[in-house]
LUMLUMDREN-2810 file (N, C-alpha, C; in Angstrom, 1 decimal):
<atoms>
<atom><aa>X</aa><ch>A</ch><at>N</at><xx>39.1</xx><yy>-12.7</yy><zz>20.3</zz></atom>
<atom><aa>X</aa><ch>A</ch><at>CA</at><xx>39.4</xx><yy>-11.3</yy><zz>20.2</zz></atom>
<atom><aa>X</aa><ch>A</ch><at>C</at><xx>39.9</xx><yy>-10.7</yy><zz>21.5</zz></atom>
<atom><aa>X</aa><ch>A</ch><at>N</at><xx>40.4</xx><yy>-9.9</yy><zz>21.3</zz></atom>
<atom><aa>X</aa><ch>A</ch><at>CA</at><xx>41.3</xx><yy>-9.1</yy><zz>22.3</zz></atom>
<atom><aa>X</aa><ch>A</ch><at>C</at><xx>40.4</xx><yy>-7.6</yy><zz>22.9</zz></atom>
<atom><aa>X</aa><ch>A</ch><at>N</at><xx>39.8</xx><yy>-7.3</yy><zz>23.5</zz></atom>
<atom><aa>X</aa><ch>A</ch><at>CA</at><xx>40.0</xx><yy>-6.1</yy><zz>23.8</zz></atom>
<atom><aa>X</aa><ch>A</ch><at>C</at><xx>40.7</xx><yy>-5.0</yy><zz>24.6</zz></atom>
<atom><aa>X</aa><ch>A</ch><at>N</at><xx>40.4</xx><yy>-3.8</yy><zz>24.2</zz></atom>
<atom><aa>X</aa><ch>A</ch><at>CA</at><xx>41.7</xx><yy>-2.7</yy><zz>24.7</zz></atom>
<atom><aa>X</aa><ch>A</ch><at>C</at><xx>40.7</xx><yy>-2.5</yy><zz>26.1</zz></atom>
<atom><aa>X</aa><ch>A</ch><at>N</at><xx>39.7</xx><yy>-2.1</yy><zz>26.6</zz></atom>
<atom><aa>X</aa><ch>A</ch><at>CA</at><xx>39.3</xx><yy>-2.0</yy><zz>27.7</zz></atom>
<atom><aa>X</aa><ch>A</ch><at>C</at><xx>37.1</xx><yy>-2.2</yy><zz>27.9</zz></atom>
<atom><aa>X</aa><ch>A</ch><at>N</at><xx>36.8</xx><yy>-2.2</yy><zz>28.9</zz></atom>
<atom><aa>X</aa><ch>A</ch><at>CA</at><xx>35.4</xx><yy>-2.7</yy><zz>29.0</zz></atom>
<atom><aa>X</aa><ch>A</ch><at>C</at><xx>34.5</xx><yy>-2.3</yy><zz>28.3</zz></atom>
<atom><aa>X</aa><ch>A</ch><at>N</at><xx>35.0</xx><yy>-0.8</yy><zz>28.0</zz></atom>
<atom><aa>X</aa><ch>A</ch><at>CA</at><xx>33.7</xx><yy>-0.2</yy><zz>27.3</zz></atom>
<atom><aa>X</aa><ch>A</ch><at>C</at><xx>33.5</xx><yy>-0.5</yy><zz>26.0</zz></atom>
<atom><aa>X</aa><ch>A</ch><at>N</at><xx>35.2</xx><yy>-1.0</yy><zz>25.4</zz></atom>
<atom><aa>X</aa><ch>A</ch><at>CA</at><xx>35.2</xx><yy>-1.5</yy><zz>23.6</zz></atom>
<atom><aa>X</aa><ch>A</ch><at>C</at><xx>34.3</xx><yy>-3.2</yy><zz>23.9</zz></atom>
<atom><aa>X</aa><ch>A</ch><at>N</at><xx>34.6</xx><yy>-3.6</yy><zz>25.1</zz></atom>
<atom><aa>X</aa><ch>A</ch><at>CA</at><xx>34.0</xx><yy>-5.0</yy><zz>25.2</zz></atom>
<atom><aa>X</aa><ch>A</ch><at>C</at><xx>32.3</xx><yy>-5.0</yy><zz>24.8</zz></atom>
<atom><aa>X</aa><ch>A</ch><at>N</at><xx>32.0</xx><yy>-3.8</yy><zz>25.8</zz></atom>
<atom><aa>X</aa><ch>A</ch><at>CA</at><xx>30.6</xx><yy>-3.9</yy><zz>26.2</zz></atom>
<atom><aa>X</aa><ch>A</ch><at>C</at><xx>30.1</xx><yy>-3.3</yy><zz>24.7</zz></atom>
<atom><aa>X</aa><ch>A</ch><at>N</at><xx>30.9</xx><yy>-2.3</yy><zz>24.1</zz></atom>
<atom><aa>X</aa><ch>A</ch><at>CA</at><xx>30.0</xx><yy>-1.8</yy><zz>22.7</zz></atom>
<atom><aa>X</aa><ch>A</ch><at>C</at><xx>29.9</xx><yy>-2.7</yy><zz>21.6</zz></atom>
<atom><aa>X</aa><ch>A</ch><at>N</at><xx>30.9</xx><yy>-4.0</yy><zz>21.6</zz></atom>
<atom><aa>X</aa><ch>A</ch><at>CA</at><xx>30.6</xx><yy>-5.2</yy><zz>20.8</zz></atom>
<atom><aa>X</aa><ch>A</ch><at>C</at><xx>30.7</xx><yy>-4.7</yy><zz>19.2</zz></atom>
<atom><aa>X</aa><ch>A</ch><at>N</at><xx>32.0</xx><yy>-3.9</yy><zz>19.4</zz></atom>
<atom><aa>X</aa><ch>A</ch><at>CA</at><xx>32.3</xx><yy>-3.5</yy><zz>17.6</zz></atom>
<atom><aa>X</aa><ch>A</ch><at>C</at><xx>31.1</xx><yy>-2.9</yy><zz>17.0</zz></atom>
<atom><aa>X</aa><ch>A</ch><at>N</at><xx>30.0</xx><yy>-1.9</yy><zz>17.9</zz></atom>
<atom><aa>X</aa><ch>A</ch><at>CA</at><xx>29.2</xx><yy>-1.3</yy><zz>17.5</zz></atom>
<atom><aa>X</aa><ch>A</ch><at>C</at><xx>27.8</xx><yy>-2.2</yy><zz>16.8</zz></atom>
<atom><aa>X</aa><ch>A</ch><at>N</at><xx>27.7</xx><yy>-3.5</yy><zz>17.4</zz></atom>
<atom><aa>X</aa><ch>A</ch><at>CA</at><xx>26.7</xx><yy>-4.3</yy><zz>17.6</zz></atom>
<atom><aa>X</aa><ch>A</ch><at>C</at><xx>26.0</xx><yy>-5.0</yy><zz>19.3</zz></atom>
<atom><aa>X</aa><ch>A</ch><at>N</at><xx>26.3</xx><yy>-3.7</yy><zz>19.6</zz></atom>
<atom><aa>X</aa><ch>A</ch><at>CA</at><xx>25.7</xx><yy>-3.8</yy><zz>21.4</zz></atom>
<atom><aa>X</aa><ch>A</ch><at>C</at><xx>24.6</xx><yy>-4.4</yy><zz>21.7</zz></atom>
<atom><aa>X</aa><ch>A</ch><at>N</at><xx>23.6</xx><yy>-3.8</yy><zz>21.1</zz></atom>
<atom><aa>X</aa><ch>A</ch><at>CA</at><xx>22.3</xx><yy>-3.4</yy><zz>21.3</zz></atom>
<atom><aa>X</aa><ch>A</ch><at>C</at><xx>22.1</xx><yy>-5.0</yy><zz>20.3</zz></atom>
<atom><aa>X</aa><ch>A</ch><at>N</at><xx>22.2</xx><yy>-5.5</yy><zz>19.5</zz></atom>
<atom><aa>X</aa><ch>A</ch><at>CA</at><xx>22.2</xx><yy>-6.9</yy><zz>19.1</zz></atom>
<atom><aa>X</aa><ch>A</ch><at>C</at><xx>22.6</xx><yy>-7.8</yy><zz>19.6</zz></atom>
<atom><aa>X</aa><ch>A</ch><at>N</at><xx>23.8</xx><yy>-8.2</yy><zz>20.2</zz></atom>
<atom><aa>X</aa><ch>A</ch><at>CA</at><xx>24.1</xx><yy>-8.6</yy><zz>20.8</zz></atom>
<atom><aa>X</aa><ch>A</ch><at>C</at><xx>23.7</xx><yy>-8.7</yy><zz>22.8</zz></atom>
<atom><aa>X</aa><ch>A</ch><at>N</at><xx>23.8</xx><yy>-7.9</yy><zz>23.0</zz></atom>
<atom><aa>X</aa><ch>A</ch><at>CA</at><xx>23.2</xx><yy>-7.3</yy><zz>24.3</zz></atom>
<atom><aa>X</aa><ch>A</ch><at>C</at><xx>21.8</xx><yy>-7.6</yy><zz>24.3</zz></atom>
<atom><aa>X</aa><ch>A</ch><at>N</at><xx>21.3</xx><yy>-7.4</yy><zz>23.5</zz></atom>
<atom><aa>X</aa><ch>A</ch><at>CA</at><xx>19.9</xx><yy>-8.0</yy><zz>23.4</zz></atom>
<atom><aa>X</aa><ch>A</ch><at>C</at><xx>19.5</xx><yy>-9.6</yy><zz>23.5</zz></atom>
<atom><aa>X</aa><ch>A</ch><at>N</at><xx>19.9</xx><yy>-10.1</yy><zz>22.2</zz></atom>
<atom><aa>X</aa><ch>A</ch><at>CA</at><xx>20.2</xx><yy>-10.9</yy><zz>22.3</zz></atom>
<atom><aa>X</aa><ch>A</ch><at>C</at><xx>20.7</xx><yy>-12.2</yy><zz>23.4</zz></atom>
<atom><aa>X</aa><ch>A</ch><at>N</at><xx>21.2</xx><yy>-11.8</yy><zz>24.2</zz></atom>
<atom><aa>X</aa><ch>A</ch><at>CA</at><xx>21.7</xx><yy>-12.3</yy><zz>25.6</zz></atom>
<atom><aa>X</aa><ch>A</ch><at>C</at><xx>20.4</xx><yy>-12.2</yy><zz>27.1</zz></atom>
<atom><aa>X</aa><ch>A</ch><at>N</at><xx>19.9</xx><yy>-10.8</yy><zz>26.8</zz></atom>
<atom><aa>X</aa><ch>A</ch><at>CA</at><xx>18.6</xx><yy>-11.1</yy><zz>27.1</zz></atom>
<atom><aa>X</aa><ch>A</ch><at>C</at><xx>17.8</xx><yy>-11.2</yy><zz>26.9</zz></atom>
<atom><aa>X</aa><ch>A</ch><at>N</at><xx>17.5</xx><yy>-11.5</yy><zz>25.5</zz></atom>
<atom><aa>X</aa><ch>A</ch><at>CA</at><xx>16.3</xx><yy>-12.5</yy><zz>25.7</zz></atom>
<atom><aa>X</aa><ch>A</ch><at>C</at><xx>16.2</xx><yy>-13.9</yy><zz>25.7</zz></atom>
<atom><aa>X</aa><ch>A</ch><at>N</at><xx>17.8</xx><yy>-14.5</yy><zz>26.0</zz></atom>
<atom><aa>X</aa><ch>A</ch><at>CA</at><xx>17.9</xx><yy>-15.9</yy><zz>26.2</zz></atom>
<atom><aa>X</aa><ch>A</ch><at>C</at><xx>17.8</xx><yy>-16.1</yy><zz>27.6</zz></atom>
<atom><aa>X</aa><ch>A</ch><at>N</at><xx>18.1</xx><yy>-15.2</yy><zz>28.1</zz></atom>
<atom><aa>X</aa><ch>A</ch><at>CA</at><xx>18.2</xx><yy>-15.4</yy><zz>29.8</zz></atom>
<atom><aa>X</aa><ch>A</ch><at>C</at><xx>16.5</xx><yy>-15.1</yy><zz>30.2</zz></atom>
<atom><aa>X</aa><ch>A</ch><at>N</at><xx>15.9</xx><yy>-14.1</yy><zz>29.6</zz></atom>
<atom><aa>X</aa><ch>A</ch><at>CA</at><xx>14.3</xx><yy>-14.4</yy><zz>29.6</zz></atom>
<atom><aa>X</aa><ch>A</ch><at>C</at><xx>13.7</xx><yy>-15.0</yy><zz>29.8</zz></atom>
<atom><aa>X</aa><ch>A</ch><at>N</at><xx>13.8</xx><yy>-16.1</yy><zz>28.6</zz></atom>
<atom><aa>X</aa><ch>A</ch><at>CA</at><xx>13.6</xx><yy>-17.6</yy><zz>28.4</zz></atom>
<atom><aa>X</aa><ch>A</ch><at>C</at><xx>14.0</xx><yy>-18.0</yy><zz>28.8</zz></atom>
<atom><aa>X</aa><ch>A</ch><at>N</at><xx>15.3</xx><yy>-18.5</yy><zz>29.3</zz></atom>
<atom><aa>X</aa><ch>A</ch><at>CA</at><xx>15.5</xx><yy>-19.8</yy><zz>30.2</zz></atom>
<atom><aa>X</aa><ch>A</ch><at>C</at><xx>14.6</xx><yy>-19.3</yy><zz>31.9</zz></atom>
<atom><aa>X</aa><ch>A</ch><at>N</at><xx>14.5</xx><yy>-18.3</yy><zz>32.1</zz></atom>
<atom><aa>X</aa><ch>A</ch><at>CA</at><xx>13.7</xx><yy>-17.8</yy><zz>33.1</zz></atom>
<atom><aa>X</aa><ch>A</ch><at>C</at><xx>12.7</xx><yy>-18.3</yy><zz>33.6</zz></atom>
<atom><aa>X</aa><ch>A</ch><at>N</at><xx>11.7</xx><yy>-18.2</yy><zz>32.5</zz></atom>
<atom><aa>X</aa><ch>A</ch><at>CA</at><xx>10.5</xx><yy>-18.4</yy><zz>32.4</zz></atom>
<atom><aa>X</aa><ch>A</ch><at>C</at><xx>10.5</xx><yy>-19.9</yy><zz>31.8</zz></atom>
<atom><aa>X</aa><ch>A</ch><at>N</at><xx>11.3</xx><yy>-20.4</yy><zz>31.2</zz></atom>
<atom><aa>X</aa><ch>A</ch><at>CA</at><xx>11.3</xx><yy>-22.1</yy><zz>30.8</zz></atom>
<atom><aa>X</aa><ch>A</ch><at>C</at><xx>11.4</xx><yy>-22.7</yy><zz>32.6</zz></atom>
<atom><aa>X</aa><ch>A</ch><at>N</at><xx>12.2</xx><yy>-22.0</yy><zz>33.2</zz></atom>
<atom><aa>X</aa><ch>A</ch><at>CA</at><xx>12.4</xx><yy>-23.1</yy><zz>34.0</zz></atom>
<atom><aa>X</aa><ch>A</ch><at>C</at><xx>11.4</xx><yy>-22.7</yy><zz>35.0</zz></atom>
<atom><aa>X</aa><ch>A</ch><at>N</at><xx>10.7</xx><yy>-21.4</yy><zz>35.5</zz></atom>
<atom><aa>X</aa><ch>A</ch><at>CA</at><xx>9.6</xx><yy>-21.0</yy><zz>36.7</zz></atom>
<atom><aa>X</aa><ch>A</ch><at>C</at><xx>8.6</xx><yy>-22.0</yy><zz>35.7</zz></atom>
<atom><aa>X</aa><ch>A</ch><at>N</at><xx>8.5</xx><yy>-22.0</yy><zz>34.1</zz></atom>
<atom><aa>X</aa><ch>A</ch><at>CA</at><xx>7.4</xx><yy>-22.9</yy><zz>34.0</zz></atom>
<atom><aa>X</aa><ch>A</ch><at>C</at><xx>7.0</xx><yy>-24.3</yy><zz>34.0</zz></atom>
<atom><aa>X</aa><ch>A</ch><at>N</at><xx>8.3</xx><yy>-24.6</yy><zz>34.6</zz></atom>
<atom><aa>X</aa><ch>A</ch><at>CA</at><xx>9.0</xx><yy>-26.5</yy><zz>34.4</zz></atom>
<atom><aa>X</aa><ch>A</ch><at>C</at><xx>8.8</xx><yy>-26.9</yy><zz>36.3</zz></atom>
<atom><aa>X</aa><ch>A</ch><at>N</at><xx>9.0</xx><yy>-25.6</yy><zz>36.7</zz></atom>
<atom><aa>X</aa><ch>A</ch><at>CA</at><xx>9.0</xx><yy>-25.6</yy><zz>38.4</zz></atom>
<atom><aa>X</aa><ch>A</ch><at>C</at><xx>7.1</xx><yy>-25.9</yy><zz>38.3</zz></atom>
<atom><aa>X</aa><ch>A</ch><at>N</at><xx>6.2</xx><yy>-25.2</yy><zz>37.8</zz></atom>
<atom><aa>X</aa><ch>A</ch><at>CA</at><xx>5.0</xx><yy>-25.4</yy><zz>38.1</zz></atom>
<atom><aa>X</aa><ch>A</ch><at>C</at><xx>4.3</xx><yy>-26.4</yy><zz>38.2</zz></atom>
<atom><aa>X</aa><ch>A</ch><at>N</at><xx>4.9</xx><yy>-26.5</yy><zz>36.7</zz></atom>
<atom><aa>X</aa><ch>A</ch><at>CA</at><xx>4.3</xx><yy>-28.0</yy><zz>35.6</zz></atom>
<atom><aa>X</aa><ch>A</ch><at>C</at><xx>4.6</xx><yy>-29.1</yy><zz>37.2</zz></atom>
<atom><aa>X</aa><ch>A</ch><at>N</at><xx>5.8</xx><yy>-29.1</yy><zz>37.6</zz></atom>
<atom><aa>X</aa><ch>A</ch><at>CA</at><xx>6.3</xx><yy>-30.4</yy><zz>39.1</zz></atom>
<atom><aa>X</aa><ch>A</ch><at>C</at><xx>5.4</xx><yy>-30.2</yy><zz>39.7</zz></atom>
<atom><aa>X</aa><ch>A</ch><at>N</at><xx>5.6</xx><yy>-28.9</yy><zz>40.4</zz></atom>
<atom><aa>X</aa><ch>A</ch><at>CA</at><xx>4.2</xx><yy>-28.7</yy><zz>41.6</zz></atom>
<atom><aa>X</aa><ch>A</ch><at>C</at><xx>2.6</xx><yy>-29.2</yy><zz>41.4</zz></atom>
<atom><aa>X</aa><ch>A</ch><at>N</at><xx>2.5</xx><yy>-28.7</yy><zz>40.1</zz></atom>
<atom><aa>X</aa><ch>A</ch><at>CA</at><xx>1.1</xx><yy>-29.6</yy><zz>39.9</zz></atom>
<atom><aa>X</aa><ch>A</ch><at>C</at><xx>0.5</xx><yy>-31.2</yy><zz>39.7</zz></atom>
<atom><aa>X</aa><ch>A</ch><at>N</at><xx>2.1</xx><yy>-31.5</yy><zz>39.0</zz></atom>
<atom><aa>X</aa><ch>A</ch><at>CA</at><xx>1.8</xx><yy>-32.6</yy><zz>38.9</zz></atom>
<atom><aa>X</aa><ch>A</ch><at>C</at><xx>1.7</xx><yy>-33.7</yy><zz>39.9</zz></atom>
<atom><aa>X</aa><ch>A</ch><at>N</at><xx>2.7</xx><yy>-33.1</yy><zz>41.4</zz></atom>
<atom><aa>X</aa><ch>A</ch><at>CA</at><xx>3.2</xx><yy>-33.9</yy><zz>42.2</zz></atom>
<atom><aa>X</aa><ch>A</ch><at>C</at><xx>1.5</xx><yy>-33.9</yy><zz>43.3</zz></atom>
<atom><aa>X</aa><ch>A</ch><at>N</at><xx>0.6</xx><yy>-32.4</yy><zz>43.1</zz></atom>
<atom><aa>X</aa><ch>A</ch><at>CA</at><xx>-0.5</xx><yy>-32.5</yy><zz>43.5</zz></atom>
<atom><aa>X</aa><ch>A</ch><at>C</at><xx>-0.9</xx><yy>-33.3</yy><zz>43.2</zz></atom>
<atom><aa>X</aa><ch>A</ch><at>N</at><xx>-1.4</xx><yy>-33.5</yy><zz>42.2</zz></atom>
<atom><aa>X</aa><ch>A</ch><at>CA</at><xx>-2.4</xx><yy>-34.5</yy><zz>40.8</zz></atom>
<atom><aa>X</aa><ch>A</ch><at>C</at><xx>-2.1</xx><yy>-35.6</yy><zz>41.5</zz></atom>
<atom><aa>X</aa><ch>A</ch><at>N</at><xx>-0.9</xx><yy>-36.2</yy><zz>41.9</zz></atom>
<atom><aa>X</aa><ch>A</ch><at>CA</at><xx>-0.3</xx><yy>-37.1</yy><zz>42.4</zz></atom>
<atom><aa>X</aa><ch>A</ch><at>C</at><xx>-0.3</xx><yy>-37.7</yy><zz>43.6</zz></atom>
<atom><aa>X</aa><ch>A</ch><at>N</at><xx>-0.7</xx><yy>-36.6</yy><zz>44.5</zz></atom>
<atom><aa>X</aa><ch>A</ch><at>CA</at><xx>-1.5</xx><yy>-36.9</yy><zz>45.8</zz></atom>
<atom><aa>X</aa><ch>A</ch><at>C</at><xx>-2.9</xx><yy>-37.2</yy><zz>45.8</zz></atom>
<atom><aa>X</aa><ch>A</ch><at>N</at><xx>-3.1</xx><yy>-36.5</yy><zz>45.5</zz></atom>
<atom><aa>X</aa><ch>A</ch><at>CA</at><xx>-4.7</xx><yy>-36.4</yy><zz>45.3</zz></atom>
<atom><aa>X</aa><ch>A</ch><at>C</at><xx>-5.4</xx><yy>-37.6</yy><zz>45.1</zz></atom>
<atom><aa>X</aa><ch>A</ch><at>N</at><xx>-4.9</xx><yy>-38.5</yy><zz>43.7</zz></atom>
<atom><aa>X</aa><ch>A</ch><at>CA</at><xx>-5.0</xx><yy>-39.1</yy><zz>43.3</zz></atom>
<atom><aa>X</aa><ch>A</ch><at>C</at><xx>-4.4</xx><yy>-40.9</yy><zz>44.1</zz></atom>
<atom><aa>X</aa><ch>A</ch><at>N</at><xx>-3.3</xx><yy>-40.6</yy><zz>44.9</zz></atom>
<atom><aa>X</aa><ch>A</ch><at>CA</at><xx>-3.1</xx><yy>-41.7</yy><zz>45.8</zz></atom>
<atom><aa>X</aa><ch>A</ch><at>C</at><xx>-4.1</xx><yy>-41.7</yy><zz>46.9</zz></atom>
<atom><aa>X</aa><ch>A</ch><at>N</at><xx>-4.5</xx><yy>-40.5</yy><zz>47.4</zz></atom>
<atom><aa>X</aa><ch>A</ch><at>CA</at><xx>-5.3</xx><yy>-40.2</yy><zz>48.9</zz></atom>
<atom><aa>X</aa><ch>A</ch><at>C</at><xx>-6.8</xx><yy>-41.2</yy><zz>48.3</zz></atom>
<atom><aa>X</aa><ch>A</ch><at>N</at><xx>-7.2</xx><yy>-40.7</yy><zz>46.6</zz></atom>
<atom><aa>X</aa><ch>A</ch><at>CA</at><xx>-8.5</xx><yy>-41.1</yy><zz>46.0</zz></atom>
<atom><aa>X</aa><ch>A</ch><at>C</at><xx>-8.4</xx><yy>-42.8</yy><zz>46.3</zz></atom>
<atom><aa>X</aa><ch>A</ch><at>N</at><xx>-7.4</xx><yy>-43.3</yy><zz>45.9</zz></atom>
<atom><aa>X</aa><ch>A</ch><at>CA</at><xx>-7.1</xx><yy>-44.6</yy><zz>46.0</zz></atom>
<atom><aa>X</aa><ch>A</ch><at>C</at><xx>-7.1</xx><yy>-45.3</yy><zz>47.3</zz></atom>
<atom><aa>X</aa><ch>A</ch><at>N</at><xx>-6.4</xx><yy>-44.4</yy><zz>48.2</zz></atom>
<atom><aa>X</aa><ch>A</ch><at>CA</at><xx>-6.2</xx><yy>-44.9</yy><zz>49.7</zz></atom>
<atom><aa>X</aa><ch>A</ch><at>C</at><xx>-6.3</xx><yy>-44.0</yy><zz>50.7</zz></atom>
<atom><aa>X</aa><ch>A</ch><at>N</at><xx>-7.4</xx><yy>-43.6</yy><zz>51.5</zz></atom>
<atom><aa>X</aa><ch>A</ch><at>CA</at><xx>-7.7</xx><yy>-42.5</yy><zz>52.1</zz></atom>
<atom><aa>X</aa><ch>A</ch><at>C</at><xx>-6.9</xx><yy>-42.9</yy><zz>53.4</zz></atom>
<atom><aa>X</aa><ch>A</ch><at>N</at><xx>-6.2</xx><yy>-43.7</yy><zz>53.9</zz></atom>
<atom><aa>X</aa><ch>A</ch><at>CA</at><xx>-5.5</xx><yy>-44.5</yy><zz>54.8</zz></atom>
<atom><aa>X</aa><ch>A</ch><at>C</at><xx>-4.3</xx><yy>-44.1</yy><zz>54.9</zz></atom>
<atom><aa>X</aa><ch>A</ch><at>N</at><xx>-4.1</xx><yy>-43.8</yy><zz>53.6</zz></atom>
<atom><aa>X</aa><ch>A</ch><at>CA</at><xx>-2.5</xx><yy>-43.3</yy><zz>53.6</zz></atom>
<atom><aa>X</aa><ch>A</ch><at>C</at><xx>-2.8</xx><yy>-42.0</yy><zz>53.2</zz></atom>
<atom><aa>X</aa><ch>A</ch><at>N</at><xx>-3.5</xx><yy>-41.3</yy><zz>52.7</zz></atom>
<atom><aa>X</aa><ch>A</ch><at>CA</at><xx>-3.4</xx><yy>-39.7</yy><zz>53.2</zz></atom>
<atom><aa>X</aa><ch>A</ch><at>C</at><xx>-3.6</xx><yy>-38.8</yy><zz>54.7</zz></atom>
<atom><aa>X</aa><ch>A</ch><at>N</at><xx>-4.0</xx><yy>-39.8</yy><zz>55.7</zz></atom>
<atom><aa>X</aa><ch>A</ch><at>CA</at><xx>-4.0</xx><yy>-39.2</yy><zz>57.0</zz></atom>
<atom><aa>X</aa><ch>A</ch><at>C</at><xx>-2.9</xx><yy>-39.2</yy><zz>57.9</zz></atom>
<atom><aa>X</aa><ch>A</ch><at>N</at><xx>-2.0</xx><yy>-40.4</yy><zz>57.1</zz></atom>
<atom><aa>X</aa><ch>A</ch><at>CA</at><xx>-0.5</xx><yy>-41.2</yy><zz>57.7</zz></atom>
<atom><aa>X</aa><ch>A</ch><at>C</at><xx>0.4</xx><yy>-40.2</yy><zz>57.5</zz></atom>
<atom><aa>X</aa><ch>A</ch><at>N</at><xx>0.4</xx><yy>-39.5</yy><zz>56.5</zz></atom>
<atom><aa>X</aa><ch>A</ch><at>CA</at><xx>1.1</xx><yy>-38.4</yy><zz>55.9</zz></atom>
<atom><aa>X</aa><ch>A</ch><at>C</at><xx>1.0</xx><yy>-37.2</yy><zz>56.2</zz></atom>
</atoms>
């Protein structure tokens, strides 16, 4: 589609607000997918020390 200028763009043939919406609440989601994928790491990479130091207290002081 072609439009004549920004504002016919942004009003989306009078499905704005669908559309527009739409867009954020994908960007919401990928938001929050990825601050919750960042966490899920962080914890796990703890879990992960923790758990080597439990095994080898030798190598958690080296570190």
């Amino acid at each position: 589609m072609i439009w004549q200028n920004w504002s016919v763009f942004i009003a989306m043939g009078g499905y704005a607000l669908y559309v527009w919406g739409a867009v954020l609440v994908f960007f919401a989601a990928l938001t929050l997918e990825l601050f919750s994928v960042n966490q899920a790491k962080k914890s796990l990479l703890r879990e992960l020390k923790l758990e080597q130091q439990s095994r080898d207290p030798e190598a958690g002081r080296a570190a």
